[in-house]
N, CA, C and O atoms as a Tripos MOL2 file, in Angstrom:
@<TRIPOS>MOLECULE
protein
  296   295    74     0     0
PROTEIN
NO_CHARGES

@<TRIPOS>ATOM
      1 N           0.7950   -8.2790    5.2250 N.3       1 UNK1
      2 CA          1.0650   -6.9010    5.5700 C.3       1 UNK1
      3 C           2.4360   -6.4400    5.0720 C.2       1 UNK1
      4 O           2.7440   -5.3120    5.4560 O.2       1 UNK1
      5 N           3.2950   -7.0510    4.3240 N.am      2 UNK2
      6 CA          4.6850   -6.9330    3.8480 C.3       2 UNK2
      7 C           3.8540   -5.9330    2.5880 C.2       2 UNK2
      8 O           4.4390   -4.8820    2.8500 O.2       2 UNK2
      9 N           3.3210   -5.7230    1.9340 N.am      3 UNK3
     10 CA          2.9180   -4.9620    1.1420 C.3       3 UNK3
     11 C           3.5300   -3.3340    1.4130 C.2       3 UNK3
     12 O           4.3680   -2.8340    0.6620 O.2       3 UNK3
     13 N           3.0850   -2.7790    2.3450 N.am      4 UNK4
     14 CA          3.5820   -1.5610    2.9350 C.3       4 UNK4
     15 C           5.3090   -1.7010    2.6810 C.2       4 UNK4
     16 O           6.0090   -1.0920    1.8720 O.2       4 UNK4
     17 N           5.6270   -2.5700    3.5250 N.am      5 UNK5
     18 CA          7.4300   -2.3410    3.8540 C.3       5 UNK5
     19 C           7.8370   -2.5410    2.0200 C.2       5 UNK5
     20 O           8.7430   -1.9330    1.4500 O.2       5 UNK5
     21 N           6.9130   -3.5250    1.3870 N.am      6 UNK6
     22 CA          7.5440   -3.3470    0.2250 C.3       6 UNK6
     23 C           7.0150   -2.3110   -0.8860 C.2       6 UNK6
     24 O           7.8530   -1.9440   -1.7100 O.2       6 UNK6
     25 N           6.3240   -2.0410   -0.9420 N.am      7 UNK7
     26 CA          5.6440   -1.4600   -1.7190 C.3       7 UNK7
     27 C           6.0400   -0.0800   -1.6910 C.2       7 UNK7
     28 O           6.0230    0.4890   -2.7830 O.2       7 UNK7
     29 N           6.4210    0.6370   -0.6050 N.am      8 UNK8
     30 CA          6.7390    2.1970   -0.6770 C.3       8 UNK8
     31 C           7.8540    2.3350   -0.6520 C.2       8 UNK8
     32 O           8.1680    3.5200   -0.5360 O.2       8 UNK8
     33 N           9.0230    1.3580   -0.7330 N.am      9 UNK9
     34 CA         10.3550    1.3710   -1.5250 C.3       9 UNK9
     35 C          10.1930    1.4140   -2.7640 C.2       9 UNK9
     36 O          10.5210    2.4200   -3.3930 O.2       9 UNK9
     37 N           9.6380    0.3020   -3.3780 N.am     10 UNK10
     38 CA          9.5090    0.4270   -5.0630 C.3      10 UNK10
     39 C           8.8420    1.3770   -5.4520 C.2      10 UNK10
     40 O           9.2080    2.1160   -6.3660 O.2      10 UNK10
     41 N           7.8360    1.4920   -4.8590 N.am     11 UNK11
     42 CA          7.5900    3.4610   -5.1720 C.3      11 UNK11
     43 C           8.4760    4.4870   -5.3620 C.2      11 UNK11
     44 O           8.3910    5.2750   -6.3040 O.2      11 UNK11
     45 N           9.1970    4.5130   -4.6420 N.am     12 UNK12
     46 CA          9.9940    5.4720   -4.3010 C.3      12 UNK12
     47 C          11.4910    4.8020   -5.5460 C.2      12 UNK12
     48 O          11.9970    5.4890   -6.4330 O.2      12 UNK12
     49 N          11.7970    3.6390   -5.2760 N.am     13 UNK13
     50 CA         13.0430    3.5680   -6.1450 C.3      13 UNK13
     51 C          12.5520    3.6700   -7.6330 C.2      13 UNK13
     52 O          13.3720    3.9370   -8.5110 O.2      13 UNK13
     53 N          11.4940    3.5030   -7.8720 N.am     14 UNK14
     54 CA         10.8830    3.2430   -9.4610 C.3      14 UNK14
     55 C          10.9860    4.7790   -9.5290 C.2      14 UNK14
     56 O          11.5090    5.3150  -10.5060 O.2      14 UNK14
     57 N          10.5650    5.3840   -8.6510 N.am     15 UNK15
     58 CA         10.4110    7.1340   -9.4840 C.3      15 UNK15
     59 C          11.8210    7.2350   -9.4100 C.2      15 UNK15
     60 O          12.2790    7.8710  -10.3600 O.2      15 UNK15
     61 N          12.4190    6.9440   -8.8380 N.am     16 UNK16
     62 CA         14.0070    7.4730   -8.5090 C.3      16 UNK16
     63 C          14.9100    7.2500  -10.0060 C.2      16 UNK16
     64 O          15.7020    8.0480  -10.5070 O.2      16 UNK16
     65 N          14.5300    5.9850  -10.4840 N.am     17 UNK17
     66 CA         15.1440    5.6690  -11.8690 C.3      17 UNK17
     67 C          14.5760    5.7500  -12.9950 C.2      17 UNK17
     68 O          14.9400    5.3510  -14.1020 O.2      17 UNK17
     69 N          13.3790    6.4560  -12.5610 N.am     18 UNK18
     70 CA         12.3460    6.8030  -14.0890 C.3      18 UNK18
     71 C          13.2750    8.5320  -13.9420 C.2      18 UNK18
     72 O          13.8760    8.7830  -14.9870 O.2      18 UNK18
     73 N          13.3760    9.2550  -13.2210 N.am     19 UNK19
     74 CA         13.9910   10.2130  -13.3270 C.3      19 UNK19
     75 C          15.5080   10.6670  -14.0320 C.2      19 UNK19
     76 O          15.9830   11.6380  -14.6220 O.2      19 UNK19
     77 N          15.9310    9.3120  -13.5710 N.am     20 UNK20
     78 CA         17.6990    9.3540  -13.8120 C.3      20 UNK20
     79 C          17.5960    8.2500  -15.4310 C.2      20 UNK20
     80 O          18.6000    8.3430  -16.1370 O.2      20 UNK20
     81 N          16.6400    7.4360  -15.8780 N.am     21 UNK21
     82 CA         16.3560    7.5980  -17.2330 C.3      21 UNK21
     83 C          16.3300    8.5580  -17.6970 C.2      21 UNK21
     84 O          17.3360    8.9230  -18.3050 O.2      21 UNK21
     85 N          15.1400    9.4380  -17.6280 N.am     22 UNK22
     86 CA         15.0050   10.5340  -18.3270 C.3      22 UNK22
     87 C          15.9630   11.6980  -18.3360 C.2      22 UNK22
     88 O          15.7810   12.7640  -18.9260 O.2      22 UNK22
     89 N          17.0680   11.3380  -17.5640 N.am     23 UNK23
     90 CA         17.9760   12.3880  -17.3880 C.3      23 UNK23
     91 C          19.2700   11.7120  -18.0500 C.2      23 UNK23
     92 O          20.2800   12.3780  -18.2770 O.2      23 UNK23
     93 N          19.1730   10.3330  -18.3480 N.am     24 UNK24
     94 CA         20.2140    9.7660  -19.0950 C.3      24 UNK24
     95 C          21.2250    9.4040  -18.3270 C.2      24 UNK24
     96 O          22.3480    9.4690  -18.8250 O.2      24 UNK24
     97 N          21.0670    8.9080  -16.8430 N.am     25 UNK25
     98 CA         21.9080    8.6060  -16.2000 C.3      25 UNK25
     99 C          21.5300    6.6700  -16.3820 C.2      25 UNK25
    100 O          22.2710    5.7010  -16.2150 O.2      25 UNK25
    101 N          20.7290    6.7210  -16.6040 N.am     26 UNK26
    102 CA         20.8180    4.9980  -16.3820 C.3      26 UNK26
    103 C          20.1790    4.6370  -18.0520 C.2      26 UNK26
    104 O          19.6290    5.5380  -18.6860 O.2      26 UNK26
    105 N          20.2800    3.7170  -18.4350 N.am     27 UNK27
    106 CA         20.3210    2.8000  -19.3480 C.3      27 UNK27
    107 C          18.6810    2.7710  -19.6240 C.2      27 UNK27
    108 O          17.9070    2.2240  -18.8380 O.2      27 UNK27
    109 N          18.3290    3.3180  -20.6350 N.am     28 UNK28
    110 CA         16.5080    3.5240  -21.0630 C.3      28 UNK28
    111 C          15.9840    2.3300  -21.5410 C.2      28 UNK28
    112 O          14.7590    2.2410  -21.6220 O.2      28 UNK28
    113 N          16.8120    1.2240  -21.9320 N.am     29 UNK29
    114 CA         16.2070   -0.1640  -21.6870 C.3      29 UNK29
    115 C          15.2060   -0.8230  -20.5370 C.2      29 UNK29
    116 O          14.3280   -1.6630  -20.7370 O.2      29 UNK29
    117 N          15.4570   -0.4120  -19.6970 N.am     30 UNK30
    118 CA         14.9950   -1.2460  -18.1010 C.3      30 UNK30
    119 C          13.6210   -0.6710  -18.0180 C.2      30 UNK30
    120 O          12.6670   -1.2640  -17.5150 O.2      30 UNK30
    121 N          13.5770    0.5940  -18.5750 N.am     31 UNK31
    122 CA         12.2200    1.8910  -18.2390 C.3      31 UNK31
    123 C          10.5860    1.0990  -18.1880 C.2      31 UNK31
    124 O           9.6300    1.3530  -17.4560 O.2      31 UNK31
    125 N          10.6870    0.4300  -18.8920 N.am     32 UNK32
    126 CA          8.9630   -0.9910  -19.0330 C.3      32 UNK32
    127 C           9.2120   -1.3830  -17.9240 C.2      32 UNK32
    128 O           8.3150   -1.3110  -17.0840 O.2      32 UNK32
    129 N          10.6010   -1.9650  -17.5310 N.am     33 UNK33
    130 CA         10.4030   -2.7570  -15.7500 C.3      33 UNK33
    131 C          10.0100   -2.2000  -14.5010 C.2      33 UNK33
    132 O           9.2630   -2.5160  -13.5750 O.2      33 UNK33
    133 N          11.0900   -0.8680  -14.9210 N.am     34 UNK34
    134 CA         11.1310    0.0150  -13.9850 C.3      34 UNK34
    135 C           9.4440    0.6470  -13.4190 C.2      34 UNK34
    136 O           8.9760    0.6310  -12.2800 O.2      34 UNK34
    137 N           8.8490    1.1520  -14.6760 N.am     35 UNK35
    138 CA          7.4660    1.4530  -14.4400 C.3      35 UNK35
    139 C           6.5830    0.6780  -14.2560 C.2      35 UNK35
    140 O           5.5150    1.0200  -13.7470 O.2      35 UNK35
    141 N           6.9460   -0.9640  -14.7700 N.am     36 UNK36
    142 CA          5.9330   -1.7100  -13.9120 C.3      36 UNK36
    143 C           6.1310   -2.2730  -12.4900 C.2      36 UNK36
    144 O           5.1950   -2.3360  -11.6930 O.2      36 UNK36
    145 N           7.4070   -2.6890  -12.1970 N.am     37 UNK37
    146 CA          7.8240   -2.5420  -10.6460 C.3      37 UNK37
    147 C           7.2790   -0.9490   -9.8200 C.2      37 UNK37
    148 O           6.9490   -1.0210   -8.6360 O.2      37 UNK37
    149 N           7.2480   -0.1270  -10.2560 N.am     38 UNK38
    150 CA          6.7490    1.6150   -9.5010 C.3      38 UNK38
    151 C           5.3000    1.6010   -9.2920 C.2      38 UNK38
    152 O           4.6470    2.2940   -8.5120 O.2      38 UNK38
    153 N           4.6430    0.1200  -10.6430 N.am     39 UNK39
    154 CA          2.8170    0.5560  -10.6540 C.3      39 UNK39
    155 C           2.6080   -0.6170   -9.4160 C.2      39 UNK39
    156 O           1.8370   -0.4240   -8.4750 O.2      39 UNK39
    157 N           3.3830   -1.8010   -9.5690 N.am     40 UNK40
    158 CA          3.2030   -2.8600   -8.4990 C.3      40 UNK40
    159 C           3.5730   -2.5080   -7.3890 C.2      40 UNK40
    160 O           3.0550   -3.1650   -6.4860 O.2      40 UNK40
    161 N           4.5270   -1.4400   -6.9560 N.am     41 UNK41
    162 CA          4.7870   -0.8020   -5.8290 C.3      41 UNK41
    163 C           3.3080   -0.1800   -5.2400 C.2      41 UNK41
    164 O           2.7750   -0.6350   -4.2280 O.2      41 UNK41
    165 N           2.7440    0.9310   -6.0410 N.am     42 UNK42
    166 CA          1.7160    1.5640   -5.9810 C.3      42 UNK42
    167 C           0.5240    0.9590   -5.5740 C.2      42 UNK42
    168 O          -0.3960    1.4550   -4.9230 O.2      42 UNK42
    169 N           0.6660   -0.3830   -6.1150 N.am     43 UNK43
    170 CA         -0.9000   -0.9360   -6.2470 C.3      43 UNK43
    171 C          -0.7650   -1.5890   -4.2310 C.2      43 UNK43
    172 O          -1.4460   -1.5220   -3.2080 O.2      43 UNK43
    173 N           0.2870   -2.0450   -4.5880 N.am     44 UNK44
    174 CA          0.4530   -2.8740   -2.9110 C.3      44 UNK44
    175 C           0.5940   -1.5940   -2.3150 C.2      44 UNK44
    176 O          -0.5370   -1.4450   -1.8520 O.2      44 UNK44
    177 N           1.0080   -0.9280   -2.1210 N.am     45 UNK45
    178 CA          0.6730    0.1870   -1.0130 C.3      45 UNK45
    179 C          -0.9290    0.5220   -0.6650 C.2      45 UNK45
    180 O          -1.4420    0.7120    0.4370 O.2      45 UNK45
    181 N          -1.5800    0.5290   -2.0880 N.am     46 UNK46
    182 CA         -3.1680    1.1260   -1.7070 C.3      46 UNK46
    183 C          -3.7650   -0.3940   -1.3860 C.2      46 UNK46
    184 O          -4.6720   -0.3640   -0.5550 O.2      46 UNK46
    185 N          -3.4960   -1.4550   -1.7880 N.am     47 UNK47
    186 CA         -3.8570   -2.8520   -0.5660 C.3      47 UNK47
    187 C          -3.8260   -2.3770    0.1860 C.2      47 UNK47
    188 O          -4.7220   -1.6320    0.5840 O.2      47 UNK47
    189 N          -2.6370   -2.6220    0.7980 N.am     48 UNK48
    190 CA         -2.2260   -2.4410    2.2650 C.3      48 UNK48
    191 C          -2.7800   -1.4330    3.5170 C.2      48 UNK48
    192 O          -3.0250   -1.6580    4.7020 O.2      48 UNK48
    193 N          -2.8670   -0.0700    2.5770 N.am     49 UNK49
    194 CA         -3.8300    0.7420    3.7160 C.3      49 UNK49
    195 C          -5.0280    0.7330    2.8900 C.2      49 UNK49
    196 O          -5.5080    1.8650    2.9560 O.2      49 UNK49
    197 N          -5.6340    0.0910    2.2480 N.am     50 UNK50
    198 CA         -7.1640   -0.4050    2.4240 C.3      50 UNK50
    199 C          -7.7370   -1.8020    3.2730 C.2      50 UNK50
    200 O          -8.9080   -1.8920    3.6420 O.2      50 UNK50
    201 N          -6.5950   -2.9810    3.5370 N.am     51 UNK51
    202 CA         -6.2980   -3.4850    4.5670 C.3      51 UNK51
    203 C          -6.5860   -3.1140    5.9310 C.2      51 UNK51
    204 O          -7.5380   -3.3970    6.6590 O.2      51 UNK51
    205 N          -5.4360   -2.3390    6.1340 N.am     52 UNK52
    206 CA         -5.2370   -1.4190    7.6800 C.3      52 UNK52
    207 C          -6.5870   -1.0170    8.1560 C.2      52 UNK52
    208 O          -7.0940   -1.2630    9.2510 O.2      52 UNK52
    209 N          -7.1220   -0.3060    7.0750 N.am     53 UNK53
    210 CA         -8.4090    0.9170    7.1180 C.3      53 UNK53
    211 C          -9.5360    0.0060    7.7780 C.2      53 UNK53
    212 O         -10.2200    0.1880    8.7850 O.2      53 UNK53
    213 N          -9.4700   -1.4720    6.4730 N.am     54 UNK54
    214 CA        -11.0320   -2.5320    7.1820 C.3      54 UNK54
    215 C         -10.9190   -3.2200    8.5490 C.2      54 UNK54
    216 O         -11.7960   -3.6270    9.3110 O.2      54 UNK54
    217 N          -9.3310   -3.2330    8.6500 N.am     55 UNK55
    218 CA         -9.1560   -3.5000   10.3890 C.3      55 UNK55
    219 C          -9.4030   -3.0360   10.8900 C.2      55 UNK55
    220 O         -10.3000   -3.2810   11.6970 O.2      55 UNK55
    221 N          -8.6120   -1.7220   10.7570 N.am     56 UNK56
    222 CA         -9.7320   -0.8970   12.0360 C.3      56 UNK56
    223 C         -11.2400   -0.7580   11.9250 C.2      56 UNK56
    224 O         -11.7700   -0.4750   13.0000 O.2      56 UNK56
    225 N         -12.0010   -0.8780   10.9690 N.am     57 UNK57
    226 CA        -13.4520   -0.3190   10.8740 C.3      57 UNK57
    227 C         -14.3240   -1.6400   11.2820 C.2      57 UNK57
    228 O         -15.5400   -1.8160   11.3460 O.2      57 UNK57
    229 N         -13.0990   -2.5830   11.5540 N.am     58 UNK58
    230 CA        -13.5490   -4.1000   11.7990 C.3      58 UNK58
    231 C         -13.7320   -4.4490   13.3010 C.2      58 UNK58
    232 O         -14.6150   -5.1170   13.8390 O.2      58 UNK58
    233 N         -12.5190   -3.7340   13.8980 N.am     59 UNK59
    234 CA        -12.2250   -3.5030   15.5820 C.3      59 UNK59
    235 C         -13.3160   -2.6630   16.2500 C.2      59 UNK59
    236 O         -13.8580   -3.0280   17.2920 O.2      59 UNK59
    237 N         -13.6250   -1.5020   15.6030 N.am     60 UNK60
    238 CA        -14.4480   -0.6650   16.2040 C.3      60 UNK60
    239 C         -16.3540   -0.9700   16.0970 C.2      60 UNK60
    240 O         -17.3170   -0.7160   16.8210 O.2      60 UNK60
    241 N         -16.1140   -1.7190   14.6100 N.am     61 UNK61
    242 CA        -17.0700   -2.2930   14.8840 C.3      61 UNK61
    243 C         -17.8590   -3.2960   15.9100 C.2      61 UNK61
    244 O         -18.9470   -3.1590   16.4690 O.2      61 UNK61
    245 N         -16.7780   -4.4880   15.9510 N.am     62 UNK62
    246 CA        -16.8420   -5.4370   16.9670 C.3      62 UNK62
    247 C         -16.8810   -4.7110   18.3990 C.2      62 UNK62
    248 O         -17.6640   -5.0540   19.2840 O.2      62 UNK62
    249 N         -16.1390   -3.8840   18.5010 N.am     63 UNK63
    250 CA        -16.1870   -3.0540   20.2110 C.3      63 UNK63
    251 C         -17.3340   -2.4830   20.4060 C.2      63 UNK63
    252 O         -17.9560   -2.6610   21.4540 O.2      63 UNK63
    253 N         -17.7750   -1.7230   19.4320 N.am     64 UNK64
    254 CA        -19.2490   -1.1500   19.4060 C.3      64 UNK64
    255 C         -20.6390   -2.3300   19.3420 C.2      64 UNK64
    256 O         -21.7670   -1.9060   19.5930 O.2      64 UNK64
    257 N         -20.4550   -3.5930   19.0390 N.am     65 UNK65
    258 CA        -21.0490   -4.4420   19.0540 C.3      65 UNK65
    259 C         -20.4870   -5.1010   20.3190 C.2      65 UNK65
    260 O         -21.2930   -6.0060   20.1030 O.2      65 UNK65
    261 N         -20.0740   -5.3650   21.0590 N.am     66 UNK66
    262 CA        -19.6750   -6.1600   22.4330 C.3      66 UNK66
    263 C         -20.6470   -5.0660   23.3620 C.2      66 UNK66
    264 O         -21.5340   -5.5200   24.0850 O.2      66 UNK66
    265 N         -20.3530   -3.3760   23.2550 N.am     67 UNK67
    266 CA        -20.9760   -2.6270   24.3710 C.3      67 UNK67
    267 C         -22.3360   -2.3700   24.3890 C.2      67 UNK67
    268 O         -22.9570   -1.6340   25.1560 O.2      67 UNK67
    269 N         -22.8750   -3.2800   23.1580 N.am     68 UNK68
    270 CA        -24.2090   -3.1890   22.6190 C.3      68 UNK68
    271 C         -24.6710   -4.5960   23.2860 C.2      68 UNK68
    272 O         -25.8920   -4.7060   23.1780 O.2      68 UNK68
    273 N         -24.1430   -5.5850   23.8710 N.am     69 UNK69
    274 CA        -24.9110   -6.6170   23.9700 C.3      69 UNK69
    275 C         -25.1650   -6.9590   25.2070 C.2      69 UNK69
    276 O         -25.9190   -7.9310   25.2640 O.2      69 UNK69
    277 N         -24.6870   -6.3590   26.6680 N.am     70 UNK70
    278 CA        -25.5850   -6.2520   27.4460 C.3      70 UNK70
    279 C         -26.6490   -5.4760   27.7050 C.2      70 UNK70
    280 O         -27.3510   -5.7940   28.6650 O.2      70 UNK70
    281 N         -27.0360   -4.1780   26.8330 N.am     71 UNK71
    282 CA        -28.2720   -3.4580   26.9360 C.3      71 UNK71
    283 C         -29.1230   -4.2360   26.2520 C.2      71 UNK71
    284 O         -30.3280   -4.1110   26.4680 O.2      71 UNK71
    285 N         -28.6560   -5.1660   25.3180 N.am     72 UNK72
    286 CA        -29.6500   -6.1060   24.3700 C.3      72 UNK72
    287 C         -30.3520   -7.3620   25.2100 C.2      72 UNK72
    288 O         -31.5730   -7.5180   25.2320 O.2      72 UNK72
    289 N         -29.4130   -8.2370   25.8960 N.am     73 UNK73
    290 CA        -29.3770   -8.6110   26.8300 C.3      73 UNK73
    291 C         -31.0150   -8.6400   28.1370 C.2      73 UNK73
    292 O         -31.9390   -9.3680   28.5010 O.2      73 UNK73
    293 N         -30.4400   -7.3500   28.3510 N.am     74 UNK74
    294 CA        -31.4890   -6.7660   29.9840 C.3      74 UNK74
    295 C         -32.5610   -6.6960   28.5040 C.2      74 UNK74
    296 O         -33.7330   -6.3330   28.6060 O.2      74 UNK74
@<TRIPOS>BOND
     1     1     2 1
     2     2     3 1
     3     3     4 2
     4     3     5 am
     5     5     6 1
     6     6     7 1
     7     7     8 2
     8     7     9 am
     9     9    10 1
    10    10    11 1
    11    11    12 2
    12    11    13 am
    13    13    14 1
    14    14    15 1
    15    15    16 2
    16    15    17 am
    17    17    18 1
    18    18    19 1
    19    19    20 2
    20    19    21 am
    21    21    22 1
    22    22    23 1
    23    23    24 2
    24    23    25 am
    25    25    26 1
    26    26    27 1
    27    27    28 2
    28    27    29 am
    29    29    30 1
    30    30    31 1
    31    31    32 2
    32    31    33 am
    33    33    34 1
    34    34    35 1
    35    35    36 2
    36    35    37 am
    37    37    38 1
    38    38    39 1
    39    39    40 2
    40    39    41 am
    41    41    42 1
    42    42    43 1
    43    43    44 2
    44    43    45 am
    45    45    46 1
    46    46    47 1
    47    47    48 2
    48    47    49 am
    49    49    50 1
    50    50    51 1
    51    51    52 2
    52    51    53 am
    53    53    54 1
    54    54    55 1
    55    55    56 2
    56    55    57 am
    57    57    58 1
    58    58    59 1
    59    59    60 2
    60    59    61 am
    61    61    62 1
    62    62    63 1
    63    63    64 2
    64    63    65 am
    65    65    66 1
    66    66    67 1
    67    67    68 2
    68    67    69 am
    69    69    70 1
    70    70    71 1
    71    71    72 2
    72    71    73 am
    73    73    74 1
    74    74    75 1
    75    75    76 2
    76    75    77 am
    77    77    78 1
    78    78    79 1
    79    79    80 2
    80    79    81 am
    81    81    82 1
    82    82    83 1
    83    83    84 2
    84    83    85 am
    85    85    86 1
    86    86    87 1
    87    87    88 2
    88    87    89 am
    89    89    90 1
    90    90    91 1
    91    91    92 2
    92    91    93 am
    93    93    94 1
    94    94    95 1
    95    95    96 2
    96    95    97 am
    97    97    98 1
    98    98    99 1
    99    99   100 2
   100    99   101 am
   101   101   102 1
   102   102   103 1
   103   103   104 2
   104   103   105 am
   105   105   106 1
   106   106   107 1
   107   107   108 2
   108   107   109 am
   109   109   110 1
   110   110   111 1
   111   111   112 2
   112   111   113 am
   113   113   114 1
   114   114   115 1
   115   115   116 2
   116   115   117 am
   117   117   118 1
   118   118   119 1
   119   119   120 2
   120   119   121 am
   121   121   122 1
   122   122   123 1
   123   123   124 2
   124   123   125 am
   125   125   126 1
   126   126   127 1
   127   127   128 2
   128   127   129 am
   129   129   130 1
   130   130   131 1
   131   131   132 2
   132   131   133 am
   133   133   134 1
   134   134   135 1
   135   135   136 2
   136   135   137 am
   137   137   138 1
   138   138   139 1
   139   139   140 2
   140   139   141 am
   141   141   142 1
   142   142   143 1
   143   143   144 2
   144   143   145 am
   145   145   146 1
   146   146   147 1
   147   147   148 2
   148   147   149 am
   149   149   150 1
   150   150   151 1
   151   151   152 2
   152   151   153 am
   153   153   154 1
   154   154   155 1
   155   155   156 2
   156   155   157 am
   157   157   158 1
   158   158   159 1
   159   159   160 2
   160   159   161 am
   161   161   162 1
   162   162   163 1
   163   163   164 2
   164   163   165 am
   165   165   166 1
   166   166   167 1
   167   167   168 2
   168   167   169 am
   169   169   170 1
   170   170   171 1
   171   171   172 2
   172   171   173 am
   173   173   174 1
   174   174   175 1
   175   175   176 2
   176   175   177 am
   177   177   178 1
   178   178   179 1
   179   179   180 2
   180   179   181 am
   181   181   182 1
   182   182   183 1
   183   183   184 2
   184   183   185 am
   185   185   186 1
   186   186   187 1
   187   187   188 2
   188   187   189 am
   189   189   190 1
   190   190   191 1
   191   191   192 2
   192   191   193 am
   193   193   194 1
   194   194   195 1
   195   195   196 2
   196   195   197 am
   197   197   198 1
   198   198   199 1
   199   199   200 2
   200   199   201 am
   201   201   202 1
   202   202   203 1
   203   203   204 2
   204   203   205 am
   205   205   206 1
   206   206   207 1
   207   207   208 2
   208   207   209 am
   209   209   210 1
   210   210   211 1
   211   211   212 2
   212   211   213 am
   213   213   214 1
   214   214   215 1
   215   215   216 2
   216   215   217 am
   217   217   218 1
   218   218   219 1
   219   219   220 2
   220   219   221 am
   221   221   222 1
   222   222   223 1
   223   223   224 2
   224   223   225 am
   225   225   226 1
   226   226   227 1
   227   227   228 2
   228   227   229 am
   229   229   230 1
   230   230   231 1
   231   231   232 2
   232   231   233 am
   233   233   234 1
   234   234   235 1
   235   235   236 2
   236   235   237 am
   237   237   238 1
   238   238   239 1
   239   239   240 2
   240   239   241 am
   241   241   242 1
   242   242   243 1
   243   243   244 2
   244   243   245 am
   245   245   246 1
   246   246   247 1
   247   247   248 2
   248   247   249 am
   249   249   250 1
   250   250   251 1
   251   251   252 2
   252   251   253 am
   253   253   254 1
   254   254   255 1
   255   255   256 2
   256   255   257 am
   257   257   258 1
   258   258   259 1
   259   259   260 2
   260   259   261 am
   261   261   262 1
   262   262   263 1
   263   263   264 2
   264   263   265 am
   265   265   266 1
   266   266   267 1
   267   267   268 2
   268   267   269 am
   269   269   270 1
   270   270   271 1
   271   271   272 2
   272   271   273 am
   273   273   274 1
   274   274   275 1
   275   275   276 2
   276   275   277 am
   277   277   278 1
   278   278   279 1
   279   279   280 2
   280   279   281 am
   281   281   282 1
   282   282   283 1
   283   283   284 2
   284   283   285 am
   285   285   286 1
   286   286   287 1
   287   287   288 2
   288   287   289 am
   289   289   290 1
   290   290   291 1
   291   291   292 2
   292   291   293 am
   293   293   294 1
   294   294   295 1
   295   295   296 2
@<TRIPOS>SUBSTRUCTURE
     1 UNK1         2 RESIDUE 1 A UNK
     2 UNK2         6 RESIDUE 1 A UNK
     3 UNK3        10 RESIDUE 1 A UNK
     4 UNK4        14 RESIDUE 1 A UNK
     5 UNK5        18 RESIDUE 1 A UNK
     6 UNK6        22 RESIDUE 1 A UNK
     7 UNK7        26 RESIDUE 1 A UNK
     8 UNK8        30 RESIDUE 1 A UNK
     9 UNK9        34 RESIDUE 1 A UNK
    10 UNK10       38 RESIDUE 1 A UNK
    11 UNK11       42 RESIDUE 1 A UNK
    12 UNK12       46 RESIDUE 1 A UNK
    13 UNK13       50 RESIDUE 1 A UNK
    14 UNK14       54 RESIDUE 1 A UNK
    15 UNK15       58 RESIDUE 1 A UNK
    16 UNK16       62 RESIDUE 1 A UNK
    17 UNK17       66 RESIDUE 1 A UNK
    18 UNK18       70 RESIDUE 1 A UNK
    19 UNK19       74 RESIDUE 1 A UNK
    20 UNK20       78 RESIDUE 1 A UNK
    21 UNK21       82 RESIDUE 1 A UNK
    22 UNK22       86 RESIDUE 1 A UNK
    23 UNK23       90 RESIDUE 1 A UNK
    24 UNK24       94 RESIDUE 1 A UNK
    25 UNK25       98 RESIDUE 1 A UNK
    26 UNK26      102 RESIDUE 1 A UNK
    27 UNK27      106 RESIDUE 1 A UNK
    28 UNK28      110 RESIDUE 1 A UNK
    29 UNK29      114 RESIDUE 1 A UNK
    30 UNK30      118 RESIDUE 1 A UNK
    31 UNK31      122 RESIDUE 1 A UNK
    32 UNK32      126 RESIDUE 1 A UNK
    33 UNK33      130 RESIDUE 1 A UNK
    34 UNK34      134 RESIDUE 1 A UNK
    35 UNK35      138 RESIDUE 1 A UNK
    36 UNK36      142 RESIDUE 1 A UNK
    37 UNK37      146 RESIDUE 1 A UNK
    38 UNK38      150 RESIDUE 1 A UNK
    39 UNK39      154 RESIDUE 1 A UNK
    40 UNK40      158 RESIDUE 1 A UNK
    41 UNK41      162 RESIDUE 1 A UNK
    42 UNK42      166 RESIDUE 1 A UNK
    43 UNK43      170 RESIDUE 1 A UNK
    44 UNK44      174 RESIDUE 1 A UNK
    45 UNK45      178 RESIDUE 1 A UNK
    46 UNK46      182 RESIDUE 1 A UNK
    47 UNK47      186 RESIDUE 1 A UNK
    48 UNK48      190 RESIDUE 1 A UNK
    49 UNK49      194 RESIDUE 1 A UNK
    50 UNK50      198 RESIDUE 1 A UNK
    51 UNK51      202 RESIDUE 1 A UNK
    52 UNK52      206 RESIDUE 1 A UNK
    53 UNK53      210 RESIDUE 1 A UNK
    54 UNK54      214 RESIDUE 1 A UNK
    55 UNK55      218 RESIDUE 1 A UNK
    56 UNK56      222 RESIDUE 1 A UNK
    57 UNK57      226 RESIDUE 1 A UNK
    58 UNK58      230 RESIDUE 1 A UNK
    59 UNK59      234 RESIDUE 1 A UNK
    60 UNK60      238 RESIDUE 1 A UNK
    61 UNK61      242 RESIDUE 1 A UNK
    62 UNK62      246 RESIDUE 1 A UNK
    63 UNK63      250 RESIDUE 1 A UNK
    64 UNK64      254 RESIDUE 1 A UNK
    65 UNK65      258 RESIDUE 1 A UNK
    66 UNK66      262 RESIDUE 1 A UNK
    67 UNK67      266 RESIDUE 1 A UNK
    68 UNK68      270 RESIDUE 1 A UNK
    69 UNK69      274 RESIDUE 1 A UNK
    70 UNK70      278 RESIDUE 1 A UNK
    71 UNK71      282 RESIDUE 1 A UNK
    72 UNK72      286 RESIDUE 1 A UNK
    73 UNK73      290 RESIDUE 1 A UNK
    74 UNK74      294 RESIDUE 1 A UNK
């Protein structure tokens, strides 16, 4: 679950220095790292809440299956 805590920093710092490249504040060498650290940011963020998402659809499932098994039961 570190995906989230990391992932939407490097999001956020990768656009931050793809900007200040293109504005010529930082050194246009790094720009390949920079954008692949921003896509690996990206990608672990949409893990992470596709993660979250099957937990919950995993919880509610199971709860909806527990209140189902004494009417099954009788």
């Amino acid at each position: 679950m570190c995906g989230l805590f990391t992932g939407i920093p490097a999001w956020i710092m990768g656009k931050n220095d793809l900007e200040k490249i293109k504005t010529g504040q930082m050194d246009p060498e790094g720009e390949s790292t920079t954008k692949g650290g921003m896509i690996c940011g990206i990608i672990s963020t949409a893990l992470g809440l596709i993660a979250i998402i099957g937990m919950i659809l995993l919880l509610v499932l199971a709860g909806g299956l527990a209140a189902l098994e004494p009417a099954i039961r009788n």
